[in-house]
C-alpha positions as CSV (number, residue, x, y, z in Angstrom):
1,X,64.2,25.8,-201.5
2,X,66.6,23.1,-203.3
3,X,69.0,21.8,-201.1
4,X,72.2,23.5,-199.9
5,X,75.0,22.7,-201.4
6,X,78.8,23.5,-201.1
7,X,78.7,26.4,-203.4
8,X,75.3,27.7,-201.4
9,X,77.4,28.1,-198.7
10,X,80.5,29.1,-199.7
11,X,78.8,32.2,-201.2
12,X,76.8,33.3,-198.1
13,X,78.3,37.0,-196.6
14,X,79.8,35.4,-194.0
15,X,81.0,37.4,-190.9
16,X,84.8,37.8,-190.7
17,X,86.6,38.8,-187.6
18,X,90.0,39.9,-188.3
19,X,92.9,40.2,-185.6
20,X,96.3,39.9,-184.8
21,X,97.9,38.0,-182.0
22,X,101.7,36.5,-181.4
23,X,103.0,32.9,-182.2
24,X,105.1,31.0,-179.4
25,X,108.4,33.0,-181.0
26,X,106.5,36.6,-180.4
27,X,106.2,37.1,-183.9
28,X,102.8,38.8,-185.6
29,X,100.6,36.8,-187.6
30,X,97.0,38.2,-188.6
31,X,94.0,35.5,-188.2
32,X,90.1,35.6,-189.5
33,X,87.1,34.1,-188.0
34,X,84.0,33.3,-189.1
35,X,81.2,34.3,-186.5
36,X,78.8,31.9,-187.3
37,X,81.1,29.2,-187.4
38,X,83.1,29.0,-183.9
39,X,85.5,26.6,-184.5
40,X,86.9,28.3,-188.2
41,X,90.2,30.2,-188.2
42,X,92.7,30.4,-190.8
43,X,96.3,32.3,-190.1
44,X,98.9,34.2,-192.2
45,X,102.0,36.7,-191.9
46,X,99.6,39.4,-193.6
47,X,96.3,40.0,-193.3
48,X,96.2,40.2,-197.3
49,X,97.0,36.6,-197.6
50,X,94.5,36.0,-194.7
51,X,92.2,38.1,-196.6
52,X,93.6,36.1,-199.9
53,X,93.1,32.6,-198.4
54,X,90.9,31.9,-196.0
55,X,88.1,30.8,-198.2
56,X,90.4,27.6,-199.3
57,X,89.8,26.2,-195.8
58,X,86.4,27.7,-195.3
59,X,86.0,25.3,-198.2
60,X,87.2,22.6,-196.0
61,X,85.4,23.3,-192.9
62,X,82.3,23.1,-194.6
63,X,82.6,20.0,-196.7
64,X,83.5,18.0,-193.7
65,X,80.4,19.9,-191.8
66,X,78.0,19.2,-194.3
67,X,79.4,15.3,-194.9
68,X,78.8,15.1,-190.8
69,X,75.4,16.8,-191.4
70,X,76.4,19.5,-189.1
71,X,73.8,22.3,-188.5
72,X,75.6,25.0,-190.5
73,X,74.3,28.8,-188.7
74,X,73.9,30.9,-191.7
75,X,74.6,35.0,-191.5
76,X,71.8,36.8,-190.3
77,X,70.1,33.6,-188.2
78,X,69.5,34.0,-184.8
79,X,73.1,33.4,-182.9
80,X,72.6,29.9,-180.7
81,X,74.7,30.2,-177.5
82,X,76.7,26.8,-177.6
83,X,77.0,24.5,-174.4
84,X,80.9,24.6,-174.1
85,X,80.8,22.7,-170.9
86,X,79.2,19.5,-173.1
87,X,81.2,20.2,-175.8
88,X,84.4,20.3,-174.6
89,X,84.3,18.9,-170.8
């Protein structure tokens, strides 16, 4: 397979997790996640500009990851349980 690239990725069916939670002032914003990628999650006041613009720092997030030569978990690839305690001790 030719290498992936930034477009490979950014066209994979990731997995979103959407939610809502409160900022410090109690007000609602809506967030998404990406499941295969722990540390990705972008914020708005609606989920339709969540929805709208997450992919602008999904964009981000994976040009930095790929520059570091970060393992990138695709969608549908057996989920690797992460060492929290080394990662962040």
């Amino acid at each position: 397979m030719a290498n992936k690239d930034l477009d490979y990725y950014l066209n994979l069916n990731w997995t979103l997790i959407e939610g809502t939670d409160l900022d410090f002032e109690g007000n609602i914003y809506h967030y998404i996640e990406i499941k295969e990628i722990p540390s990705f999650v972008f914020c708005a006041k609606t989920i339709e500009k969540a929805r709208e613009n997450y992919k602008k720092q999904l964009k981000l997030t994976l040009i930095v990851m790929l520059e570091n030569g970060d393992d990138i978990q695709e969608p549908g690839q057996p989920n690797e349980e992460f060492d929290w305690e080394n990662i962040c001790p």
